[in-house]
C-alpha positions as CSV (number, residue, x, y, z in Angstrom):
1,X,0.0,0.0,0.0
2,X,1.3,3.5,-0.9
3,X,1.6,6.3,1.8
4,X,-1.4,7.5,0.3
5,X,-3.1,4.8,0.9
6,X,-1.8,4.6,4.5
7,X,-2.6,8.1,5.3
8,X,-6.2,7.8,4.1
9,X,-6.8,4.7,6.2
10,X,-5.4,5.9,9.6
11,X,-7.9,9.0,8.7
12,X,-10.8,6.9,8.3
13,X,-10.1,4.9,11.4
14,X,-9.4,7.7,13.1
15,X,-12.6,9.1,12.1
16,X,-14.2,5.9,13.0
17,X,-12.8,6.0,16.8
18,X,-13.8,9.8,17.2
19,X,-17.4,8.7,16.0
20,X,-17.8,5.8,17.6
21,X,-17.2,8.0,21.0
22,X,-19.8,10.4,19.9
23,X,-22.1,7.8,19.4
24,X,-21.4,5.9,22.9
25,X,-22.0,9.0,24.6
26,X,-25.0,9.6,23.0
27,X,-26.4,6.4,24.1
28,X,-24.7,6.5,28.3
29,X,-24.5,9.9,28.9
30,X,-28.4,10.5,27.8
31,X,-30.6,7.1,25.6
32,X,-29.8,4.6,28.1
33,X,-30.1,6.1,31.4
34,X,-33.7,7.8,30.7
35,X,-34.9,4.3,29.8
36,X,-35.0,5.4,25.8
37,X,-34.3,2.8,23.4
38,X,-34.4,4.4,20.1
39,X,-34.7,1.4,17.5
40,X,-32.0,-0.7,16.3
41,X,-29.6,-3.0,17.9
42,X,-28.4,-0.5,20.3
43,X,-32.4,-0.2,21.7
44,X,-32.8,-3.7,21.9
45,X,-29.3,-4.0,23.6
46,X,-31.1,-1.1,26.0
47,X,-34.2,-3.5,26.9
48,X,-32.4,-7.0,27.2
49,X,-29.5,-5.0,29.7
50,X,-33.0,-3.8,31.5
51,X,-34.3,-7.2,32.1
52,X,-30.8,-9.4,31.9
53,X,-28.2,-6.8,34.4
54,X,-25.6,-6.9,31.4
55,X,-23.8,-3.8,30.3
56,X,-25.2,-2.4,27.0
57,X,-22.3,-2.1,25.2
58,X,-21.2,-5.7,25.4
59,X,-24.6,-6.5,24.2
60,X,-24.3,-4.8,21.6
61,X,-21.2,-6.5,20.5
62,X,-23.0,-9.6,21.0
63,X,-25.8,-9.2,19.4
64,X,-23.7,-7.8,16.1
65,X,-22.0,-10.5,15.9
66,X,-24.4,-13.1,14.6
67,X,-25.9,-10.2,12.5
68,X,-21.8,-9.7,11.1
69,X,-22.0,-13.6,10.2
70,X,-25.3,-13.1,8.1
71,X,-23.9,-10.0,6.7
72,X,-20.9,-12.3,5.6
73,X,-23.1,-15.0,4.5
74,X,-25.5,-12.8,2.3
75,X,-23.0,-9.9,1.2
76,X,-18.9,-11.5,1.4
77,X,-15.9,-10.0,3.6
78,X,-15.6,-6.5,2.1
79,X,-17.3,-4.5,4.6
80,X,-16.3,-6.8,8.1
81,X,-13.6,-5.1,8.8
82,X,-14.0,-1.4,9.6
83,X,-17.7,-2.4,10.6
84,X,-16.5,-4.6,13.6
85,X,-14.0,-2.3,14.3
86,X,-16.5,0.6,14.9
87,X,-18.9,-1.9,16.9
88,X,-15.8,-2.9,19.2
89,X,-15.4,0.9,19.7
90,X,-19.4,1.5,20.3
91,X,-19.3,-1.4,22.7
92,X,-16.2,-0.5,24.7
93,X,-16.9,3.3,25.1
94,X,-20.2,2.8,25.8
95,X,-19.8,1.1,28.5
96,X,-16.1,2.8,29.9
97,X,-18.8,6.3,29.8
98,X,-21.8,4.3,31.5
99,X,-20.8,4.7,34.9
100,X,-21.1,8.7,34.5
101,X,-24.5,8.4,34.5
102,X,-27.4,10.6,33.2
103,X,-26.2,14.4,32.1
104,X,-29.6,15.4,32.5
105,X,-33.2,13.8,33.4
106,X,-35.4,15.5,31.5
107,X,-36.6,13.2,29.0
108,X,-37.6,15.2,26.0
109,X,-33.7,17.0,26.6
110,X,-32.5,13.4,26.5
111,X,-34.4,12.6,23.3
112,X,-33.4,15.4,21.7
113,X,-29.2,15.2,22.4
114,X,-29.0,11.7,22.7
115,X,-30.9,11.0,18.9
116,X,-28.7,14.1,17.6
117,X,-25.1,12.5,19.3
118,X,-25.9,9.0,18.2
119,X,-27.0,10.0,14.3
120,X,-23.4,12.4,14.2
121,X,-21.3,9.8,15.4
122,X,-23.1,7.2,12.6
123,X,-23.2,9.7,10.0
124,X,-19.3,10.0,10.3
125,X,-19.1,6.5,10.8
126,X,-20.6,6.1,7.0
127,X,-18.5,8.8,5.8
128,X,-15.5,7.2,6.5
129,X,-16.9,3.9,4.6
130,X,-17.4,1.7,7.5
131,X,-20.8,0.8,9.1
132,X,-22.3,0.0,12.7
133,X,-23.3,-3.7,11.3
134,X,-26.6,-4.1,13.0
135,X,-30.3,-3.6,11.6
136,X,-28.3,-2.5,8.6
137,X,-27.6,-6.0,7.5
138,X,-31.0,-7.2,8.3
139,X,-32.7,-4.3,6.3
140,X,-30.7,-5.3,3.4
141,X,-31.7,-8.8,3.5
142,X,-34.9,-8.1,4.3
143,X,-34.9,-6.1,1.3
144,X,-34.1,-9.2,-0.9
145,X,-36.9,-10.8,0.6
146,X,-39.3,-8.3,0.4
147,X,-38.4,-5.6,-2.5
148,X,-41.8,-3.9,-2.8
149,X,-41.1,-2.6,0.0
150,X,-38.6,0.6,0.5
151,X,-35.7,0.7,3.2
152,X,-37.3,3.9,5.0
153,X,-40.1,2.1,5.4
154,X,-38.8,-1.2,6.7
155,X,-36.3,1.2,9.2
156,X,-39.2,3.0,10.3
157,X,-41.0,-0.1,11.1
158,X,-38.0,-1.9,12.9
159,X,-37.5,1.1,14.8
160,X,-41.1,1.8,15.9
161,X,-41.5,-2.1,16.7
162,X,-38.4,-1.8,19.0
163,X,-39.5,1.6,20.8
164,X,-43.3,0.0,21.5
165,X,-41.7,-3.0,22.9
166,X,-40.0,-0.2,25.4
167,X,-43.2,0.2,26.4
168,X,-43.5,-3.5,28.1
169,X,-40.4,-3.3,29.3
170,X,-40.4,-0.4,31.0
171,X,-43.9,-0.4,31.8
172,X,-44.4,3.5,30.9
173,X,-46.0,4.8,27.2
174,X,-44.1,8.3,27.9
175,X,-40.6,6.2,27.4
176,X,-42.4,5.2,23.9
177,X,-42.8,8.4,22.9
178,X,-39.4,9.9,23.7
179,X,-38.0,7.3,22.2
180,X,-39.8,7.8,18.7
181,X,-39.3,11.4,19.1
182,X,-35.6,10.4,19.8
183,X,-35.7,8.1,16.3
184,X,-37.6,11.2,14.4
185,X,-34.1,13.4,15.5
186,X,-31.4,10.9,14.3
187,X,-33.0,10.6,11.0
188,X,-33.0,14.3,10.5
189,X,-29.5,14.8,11.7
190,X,-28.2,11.8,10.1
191,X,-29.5,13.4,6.5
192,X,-27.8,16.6,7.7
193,X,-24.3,14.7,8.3
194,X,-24.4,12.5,5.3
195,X,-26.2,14.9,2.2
196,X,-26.1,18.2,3.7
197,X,-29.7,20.5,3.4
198,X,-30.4,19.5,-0.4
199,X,-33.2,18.0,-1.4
200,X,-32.3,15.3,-3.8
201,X,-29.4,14.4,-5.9
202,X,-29.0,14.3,-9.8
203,X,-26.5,11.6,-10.9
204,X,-24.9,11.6,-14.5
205,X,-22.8,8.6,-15.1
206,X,-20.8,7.9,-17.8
207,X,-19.4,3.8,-17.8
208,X,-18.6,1.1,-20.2
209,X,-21.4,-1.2,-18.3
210,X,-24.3,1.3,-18.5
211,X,-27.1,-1.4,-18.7
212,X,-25.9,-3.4,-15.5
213,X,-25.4,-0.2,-13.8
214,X,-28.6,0.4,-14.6
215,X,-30.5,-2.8,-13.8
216,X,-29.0,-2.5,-10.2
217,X,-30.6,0.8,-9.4
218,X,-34.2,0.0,-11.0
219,X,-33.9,-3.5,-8.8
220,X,-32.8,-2.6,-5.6
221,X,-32.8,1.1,-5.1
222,X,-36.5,1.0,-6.8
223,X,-36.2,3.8,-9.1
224,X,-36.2,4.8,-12.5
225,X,-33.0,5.6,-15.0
226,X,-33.0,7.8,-17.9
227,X,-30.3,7.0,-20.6
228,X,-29.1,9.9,-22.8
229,X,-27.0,9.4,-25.7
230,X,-23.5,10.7,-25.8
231,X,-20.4,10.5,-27.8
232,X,-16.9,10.8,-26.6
233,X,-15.2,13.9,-28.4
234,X,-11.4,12.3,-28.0
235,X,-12.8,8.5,-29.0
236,X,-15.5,9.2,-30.7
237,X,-17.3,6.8,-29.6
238,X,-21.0,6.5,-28.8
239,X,-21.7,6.1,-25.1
240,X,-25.1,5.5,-23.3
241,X,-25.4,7.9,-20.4
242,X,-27.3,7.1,-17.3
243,X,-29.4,10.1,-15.6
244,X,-31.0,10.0,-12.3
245,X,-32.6,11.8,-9.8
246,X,-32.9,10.3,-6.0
247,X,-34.1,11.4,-2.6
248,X,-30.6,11.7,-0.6
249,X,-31.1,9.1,1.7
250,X,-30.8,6.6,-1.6
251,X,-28.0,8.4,-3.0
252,X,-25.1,6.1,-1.3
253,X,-26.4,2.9,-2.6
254,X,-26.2,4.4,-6.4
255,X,-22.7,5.3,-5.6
256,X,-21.9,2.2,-4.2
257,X,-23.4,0.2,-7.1
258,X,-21.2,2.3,-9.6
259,X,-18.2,1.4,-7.5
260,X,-19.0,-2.0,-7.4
261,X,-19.4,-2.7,-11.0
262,X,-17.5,-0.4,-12.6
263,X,-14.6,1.8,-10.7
264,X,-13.4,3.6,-13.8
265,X,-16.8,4.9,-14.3
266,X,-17.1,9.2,-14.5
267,X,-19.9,9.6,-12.2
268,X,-21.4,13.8,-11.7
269,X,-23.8,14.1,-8.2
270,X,-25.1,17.2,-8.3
271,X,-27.8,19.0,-5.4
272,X,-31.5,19.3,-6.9
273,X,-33.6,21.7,-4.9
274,X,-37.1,21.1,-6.7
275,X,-38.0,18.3,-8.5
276,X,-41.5,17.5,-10.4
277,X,-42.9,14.7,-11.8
278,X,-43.8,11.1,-10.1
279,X,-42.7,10.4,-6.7
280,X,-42.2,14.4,-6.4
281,X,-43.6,17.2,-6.4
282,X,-47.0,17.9,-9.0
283,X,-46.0,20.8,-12.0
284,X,-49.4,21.6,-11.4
285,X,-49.4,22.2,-7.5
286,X,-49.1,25.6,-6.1
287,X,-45.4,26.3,-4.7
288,X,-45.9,27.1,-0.8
C-alpha cells in the first residue's frame, strides 16, 4: 500500500474511533439512562440490559455478531472489517462512559441530544466507509426478501416495533414516545451529516457497463434511469449515459453500485432543490 493509501486509512479509522465515541456518549450519557431505546440493535441492547443486568455495550457487541456472520453469509468480507472495528469501539466506550451516569433527566432534553449525538457519530461513521453492522444487515436482506417494500419504510418499522416494545419493558407509554421522538431526530441529523440541506441528488454517469449499472438501481434502489446518448469527443465513440434523480437518503447505494461494477466509471452528483414529476412534487401544485 502507498503512503497515500496509508494516510487515508489511519484517517478513516481515526474518524471511526472519534465517531464511535460520539455515538457511545450519546447512548450512556443521555438514551440509556432515561430508559430510551431508540430502535436498532443498540435499543434492543437497552431493553435485554434492563431485564438481563448486562452492560449495553457488550450487548451490543453480542448481538452484532451473529448479525456480522449473516452480513458475511449474504454480502462476502468487504465491509467486516472497519464495521467490527467501529462496533468494538461503540461497545467499549459505551460502557467505559456508562458509569457517569445521566447528564440530565429531562426526558424530551435526553431525546433530543441523545438521537442528535448518536446519528453524528453514525453519520461520520458512513463517511469514512465503515458501518455499525446491526439492523443495517438485516434491512438489506430483508430487502431481498421483500423488494416492494422501501428501506425507509422497513427502518421506520423496525424502529417503531423496537420503541413499543420499550413500552413493556419499562412499563411506561411516555418512554415510547421519547423514544420515537428520539428516532424522528437521528433521522434528521443523520440526513444533515451524510447529504447536507439539499433536497435530492441528480446523478450523471458515464461507464462502459451502462445497462448493468442500470439494472442495479431500478432493482434494488427501486427507481427509474434515464439513458441519454453521448459521444466521446477524443474517441469518438458512442456512449449510453445514465441520468438519475434520487431522494438523498438513496444516493449512497447508487454510488456504491457504480463502484462496485465499474470503478473507472465518470460519475457527476449534483444538489436538486425542486423536482417535479412522479414520486415528487406535481408541476401543477401551487409552490408554498
Amino acid at each position: 500500500m502507498s503512503k497515500r493509501g496509508i494516510k487515508k486509512k489511519l484517517k478513516n479509522y481515526s474518524m471511526i474511533t472519534l465517531a464511535a465515541i460520539v455515538y457511545a456518549a450519546g447512548v450512556s450519557l443521555f438514551l440509556d439512562p432515561n430508559n430510551l431505546a431508540p430502535g436498532g440493535v443498540t435499543g434492543i441492547a437497552i431493553l435485554i440490559g434492563r431485564l438481563s443486568g448486562l452492560g449495553t455495550g457488550i450487548l451490543i457487541l453480542l448481538l452484532n455478531v451473529p448479525l456480522l456472520l449473516l452480513g458475511i453469509w449474504k454480502f462476502g468480507w468487504k465491509f467486516i472489517f472497519s464495521t467490527f472495528y467501529a462496533i468494538f469501539v461503540i461497545s467499549a466506550a459505551t460502557d467505559m462512559l456508562a458509569p457517569v451516569g445521566a447528564v440530565t433527566k429531562e426526558p424530551i432534553l435526553a431525546a433530543a441530544a441523545g438521537g442528535a449525538l448518536t446519528a453524528a457519530g453514525l453519520g461520520i461513521v458512513f463517511r469514512a466507509g465503515a458501518t455499525t453492522g446491526g439492523m443495517d444487515i438485516v434491512i438489506k436482506v430483508l430487502r431481498i426478501k421483500y423488494p416492494h417494500i422501501r428501506t425507509g419504510s422497513l427502518f421506520l418499522i423496525t424502529d417503531v416495533m423496537i420503541a413499543s416494545m420499550s413500552g413493556l419493558v419499562f412499563g411506561n407509554v411516555d418512554v415510547v414516545l421519547y423514544a420515537l421522538i428520539a428516532i424522528f431526530i437521528m433521522s434528521y441529523v443523520l440526513d444533515l451529516v451524510l447529504y447536507g440541506g439539499d433536497e435530492a441528488k441528480l446523478f450523471y454517469i458515464v461507464s462502459d457497463r451502462p445497462e448493468k449499472i442500470a439494472e442495479r438501481i431500478l432493482g434494488e434502489i427501486d427507481l427509474g434511469v434515464t439513458y441519454l446518448e453521448g459521444k466521446g469527443a477524443y474517441s469518438s465513440q458512442n456512449k449510453k449515459v445514465i441520468m438519475c434523480v434520487t431522494r438523498k437518503q438513496q444516493a449512497p447505494g447508487i454510488e456504491g453500485i457504480v463502484r462496485e461494477e465499474d470503478p473507472g466509471a465518470f460519475m457527476i452528483i449534483s444538489g436538486a432543490s425542486e423536482i417535479y414529476g412522479e414520486g415528487y412534487k406535481n408541476i401543477f401544485a401551487e409552490k408554498m
